[in-house]
N, C-alpha and C positions, 0 to 999 in steps of 0.2 A: 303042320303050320298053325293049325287051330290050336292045338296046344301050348305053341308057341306065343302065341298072341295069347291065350290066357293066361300064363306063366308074367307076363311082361306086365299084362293090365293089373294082376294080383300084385305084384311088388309096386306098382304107381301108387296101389291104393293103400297100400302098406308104408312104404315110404310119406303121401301125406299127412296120413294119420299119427306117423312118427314125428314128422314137423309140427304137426298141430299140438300133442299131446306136450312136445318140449314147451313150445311157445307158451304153453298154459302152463307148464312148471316154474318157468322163468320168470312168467307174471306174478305168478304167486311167489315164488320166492322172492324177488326185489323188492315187490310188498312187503317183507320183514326186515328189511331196511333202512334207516333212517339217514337221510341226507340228498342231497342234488346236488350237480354242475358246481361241484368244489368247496362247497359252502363252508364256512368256520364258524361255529357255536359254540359259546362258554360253557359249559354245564360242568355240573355236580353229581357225582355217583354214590350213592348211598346202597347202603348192605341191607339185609333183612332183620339188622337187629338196630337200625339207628344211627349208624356209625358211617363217616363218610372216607370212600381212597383220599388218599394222598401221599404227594410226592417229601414226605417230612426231609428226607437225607439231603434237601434242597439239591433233589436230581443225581447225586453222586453213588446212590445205592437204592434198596431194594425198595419197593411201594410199599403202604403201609397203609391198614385200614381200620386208625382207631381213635379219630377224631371226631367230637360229637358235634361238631362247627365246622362251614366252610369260612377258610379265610386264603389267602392267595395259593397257598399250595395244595387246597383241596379241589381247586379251579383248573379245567383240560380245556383245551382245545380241540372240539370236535369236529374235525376235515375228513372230507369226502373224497377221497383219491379215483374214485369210480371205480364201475365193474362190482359196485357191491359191497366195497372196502371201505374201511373209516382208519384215519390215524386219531392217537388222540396225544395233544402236547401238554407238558406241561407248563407253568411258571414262567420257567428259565430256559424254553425255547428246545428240551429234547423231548423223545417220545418215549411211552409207555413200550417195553419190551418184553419182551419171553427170552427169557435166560436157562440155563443150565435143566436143557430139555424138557421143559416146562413145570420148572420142579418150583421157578421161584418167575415172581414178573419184576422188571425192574426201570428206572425213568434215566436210562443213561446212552439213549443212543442221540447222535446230530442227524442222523441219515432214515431213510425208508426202504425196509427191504422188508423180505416175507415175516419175518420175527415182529415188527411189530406193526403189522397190518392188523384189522380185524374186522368180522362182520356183527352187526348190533340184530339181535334176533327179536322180535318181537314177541313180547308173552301176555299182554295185556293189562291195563290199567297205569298205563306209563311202565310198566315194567319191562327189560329187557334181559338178554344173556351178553356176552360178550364171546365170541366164536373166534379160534383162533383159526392160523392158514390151516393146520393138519387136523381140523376138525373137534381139538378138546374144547373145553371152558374154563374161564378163569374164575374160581372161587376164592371165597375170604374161609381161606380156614382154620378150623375152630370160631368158627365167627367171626376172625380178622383178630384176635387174639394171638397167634400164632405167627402167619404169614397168608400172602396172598400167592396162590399157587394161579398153574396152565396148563392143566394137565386131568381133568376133572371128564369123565365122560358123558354124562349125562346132567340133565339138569334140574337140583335142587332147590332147597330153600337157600342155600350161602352159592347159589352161582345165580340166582335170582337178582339184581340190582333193579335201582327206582333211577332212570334219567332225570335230573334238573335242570332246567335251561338257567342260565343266568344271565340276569342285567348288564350293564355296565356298574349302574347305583347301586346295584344289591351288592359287589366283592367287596366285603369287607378287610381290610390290608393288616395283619398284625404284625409286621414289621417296625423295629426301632432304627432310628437312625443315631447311629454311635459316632461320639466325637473323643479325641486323648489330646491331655495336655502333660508332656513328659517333663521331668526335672533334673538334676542330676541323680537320684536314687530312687524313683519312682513314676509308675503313670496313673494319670488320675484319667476317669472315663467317668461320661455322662452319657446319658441316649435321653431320649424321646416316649414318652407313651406311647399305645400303637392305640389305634381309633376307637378301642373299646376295648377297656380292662376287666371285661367282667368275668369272674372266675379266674385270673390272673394270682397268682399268690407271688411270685417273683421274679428274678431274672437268672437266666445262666450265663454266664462270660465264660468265651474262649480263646485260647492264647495256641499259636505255632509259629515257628519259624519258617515256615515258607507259605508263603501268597497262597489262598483255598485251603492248607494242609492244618487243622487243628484237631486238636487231643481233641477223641470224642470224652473226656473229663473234664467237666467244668474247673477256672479257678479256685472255686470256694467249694467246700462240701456241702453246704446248702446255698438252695436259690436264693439271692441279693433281695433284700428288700426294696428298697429306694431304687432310685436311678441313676443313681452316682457309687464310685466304686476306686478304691487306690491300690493297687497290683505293686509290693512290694517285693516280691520273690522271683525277680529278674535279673539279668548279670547286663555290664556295662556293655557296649561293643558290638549287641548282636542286634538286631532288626527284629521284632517281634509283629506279629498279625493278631489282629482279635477282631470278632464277630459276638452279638450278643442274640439269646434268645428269651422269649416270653416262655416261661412255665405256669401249665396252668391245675388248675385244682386234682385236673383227671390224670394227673403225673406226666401229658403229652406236652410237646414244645409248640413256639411259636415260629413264624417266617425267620430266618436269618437273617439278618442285621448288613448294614454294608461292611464292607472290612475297613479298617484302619491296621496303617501301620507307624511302628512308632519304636524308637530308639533313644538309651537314653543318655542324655547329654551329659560328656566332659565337663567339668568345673571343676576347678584350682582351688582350694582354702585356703585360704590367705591369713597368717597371726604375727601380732607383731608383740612387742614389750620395750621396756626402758632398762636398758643398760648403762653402765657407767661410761662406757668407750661411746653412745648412740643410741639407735631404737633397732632391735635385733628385728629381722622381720624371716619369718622361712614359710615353704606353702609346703601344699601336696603334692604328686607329679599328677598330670593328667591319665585318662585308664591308657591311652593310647600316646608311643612320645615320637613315633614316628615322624620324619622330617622337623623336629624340633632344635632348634639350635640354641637359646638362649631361654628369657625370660625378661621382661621388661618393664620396671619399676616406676608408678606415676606416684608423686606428690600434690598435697594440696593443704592448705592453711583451714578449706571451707567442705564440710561433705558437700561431694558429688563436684567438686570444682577443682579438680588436679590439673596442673598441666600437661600441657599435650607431647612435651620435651622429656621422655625416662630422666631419670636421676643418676643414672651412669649411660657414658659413649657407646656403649657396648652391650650387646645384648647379658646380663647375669648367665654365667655356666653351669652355676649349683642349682640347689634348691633354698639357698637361706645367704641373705646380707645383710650387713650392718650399715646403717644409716649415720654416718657422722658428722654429715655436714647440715647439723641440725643446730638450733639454740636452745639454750636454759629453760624451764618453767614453758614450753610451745608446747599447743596440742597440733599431732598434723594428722592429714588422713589418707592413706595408701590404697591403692588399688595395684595389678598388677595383672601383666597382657604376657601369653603364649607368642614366641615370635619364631616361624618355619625358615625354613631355608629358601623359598622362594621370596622373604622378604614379608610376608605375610603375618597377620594379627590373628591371633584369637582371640575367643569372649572373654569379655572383662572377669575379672574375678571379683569375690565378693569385699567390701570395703573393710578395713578396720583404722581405728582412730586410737592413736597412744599419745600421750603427755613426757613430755622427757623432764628427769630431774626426779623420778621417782626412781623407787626401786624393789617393785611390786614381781611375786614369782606369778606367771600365767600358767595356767591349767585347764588342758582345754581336752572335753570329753563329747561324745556325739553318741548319740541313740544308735542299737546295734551293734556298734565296734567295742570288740574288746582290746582295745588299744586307748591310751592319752597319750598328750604331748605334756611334757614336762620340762617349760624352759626350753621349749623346741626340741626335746629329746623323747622319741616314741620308747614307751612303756606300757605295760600290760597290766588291765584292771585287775586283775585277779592271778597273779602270775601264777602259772605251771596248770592253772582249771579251766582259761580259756570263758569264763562267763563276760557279758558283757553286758553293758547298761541299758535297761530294758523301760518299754513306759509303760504304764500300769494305771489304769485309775486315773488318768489325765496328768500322774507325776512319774517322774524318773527315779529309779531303782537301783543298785548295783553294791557290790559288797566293795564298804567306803574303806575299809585299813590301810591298801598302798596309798588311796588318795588324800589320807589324813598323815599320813608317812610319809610324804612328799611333801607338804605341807609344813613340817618338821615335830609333828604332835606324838601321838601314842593313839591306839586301837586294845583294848581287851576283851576277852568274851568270858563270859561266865554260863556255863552250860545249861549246869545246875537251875539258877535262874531265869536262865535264856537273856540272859541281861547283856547289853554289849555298852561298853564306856568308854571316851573319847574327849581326850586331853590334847588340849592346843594353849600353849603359854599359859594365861590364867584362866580359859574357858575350859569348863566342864560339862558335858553334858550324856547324860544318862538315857538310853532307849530298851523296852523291851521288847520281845517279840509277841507279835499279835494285841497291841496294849499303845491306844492312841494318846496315851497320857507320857510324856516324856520329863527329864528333871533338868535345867538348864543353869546353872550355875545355884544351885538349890531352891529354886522356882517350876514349879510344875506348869509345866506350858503342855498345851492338846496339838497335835498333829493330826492332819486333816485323814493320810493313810497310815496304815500301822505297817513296821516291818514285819518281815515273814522267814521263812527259810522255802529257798524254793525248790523245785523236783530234783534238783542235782544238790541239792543240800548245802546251798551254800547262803548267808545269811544277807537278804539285800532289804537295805535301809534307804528311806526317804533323801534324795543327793540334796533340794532344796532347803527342807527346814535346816538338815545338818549346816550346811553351806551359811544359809544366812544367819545363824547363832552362833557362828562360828566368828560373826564379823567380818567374813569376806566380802568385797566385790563380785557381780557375777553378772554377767548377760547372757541373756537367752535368745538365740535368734530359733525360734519357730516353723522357721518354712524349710532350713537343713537338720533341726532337732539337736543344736549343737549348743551348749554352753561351754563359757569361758571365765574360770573361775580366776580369782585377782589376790594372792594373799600378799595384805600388807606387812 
């Protein structure tokens, strides 16, 4: 019995001793802990060389630790879930994770489960570790040069991190807010400064077709200077998304941009001329002719003052009419409305104004296409080569012979020389290649660019100086790159 009772008193005394010794480990270890009763802190994690995490992929992919600045996305959220745990959020509201067995850490979960729990070790001098649930640590390896692993066993210099509590005043926001204004063949974008440009050297713009989903390829091969930017290598009909970012000196990005989406707008070309029978008028068709029934022809004596009554009962079937119910020596000014089968209008088309009583051939060429209109008949700038009239130097380019052959003139080349000549009725006029001195009915006159022969070898000449020593008419409308040449 006495044994018995010794036996019994020996395990009380042993069992206390086992409560007390826990209790003292538990104290001490919560002591390596940083947080209370749920608490949420800003901070900044910084490596041992400098260099601070961040969620750069804006949360969509893996952390990254090679930013020498905190600005919005080097900024976590540090909560206290208890029992010793911390989460840390980023930016955009998910959490730092351990991914692919702790080979890589990543800022892509919405939820909390063991993967991205962790406990903050204490090492001294504000320095901490980051402790995952199965006991590794997370280092910047290679420095953060590399990637940011969860899998580290013990702890070094690169699993070493410096905690920064942050402000509200102190996050500094590098984010641009992006605006697009689209046309019919292009989008022009502007953004914003972000709060501090320094070490800023450009911009990246990015373009995708679906909402979040962009090429990690910027549009431009180098970052954008300025803050403005015209994206002409887009097709009509689709919906496009762009987000922009800050590039900075250290070849790292800035916050992403809000998204804009932007499509680019249907427009009609509208060209008319003076015929003998009336005033011939034909457009383009829209990119899209769906639910299209007709087309709808306004007049008017005044620009911008047509009436509101089409010119024929009927919506137009084709794409070109004749205007006959016109007078002598009248200028009038046409617009021309998309009309649906529900009865419905579309945007106006662009205005043109003819004089009847003449009998002027029109020729109408546009920046990019390798197509004219000729007398309302599409032809090709450079028939069977496909080039097309290009702007260069603030003027317009393109190999002029169909367009001087249309015209009713002549084109020759002289190889030898590089000399190219160009006869129309009694004008003459002489150009060389790479050589801004030209001969214009035997008067040396200076042109502003020289022609050239360009990478597909084909020879493109000044469309302007030719045009106007030629004695043509011509307008230039600027905001579609389109002139409309007038031979009388």
């Amino acid at each position: 019995m006495n044994r018995i009772k010794s036996c019994i008193k020996a395990f009380l005394v042993y069992a206390v001793g086992l409560t007390v010794l826990l209790s003292l480990s538990l104290i001490a270890f919560s002591g390596d802990i940083y947080g209370s009763d749920h608490v949420k802190k800003k901070v900044a994690i910084k490596t041992y060389n400098g260099k601070y995490l961040s969620a750069e992929n804006g949360g969509a992919g893996l952390l990254t630790v090679n930013r020498e600045k905190t600005g919005e996305k080097e900024i976590f959220q540090l909560m206290d879930i208890g029992k010793g745990y911390i989460a840390l959020i980023a930016y955009n509201g998910d959490y730092l994770r351990v991914i692919n067995g702790g080979k890589n850490v990543a800022v892509s979960s919405g939820k909390i489960d063991q993967w991205n729990t962790f406990q903050l070790v204490k090492l001294g001098n504000n320095k901490i570790a980051l402790k995952t649930h199965n006991k590794k640590y997370i280092g910047a390896e290679d420095g953060g040069s590399s990637k940011v692993v969860a899998d580290r066993k013990k702890i070094g210099d690169w699993e070493t991190f410096e905690l920064i509590e942050i402000g509200e005043d102190e996050i500094i926001s590098d984010q641009c807010i992006l605006t697009a204004v689209s046309s019919d063949k292009s989008v022009s974008f502007t953004w914003s400064k972000p709060n501090s440009t320094k070490d800023i050297i450009g911009y990246n713009l990015y373009r995708g077709t679906t909402s979040g989903r962009y090429s990690s390829t910027p549009v431009t091969d180098f970052p954008i200077k300025g803050t403005a930017y015209t994206d002409e290598n887009i097709e009509s009909g689709t919906t496009y998304y762009y987000v922009v970012k800050a590039v900075y000196k250290d070849k790292t990005l800035g916050s992403v941009s809000n998204e804009v989406a932007v499509v680019l707008k249907s427009r009609i070309n509208l060209s008319a001329q003076a015929e003998e029978e009336g005033i011939y008028l034909f457009w383009s068709m829209p990119n899209s002719t769906k639910d299209i029934i007709g087309y709808n022809l306004y007049r008017g004596t005044s620009s911008g003052r047509q009436s509101s009554t089409p010119i024929t009962d009927f919506p137009v079937k084709g794409t070109s009419y004749i205007d006959k119910n016109v007078e002598y020596s009248a200028t009038y000014y046409y617009i021309l409305k998309v009309v649906y089968r529900d009865q419905t209008l579309g945007a106006t088309s662009n205005e043109v104004v003819v004089k009847t009583g003449t009998n002027n051939l029109s020729i109408v060429l546009e920046v990019g296409s390798r197509y004219m209109l000729v007398g309302g008949q599409r032809k090709e700038i450079d028939p069977g080569k496909g080039t097309a009239m290009i702007m260069k130097n603030g003027r317009t380019f393109l190999p002029i012979k169909a367009v001087v052959e249309s015209m009713g003139g002549e084109v020759i080349w002289d190889a030898l020389d590089k000399k190219v000549s160009i006869y129309l009725k009694t004008h003459k006029i002489y150009l060389w290649i790479g050589n801004k001195t030209a001969k214009v009915n035997g008067v040396n006159k200076e042109t502003d660019v020289a022609p050239y022969i360009s990478e597909g070898g084909r020879t493109m000449l000044p469309l302007r100086f030719i045009v106007e020593n030629l004695n043509c008419d011509a307008e230039w409308d600027g905001i579609i790159e389109r002139v409309t040449i007038k031979v009388k």
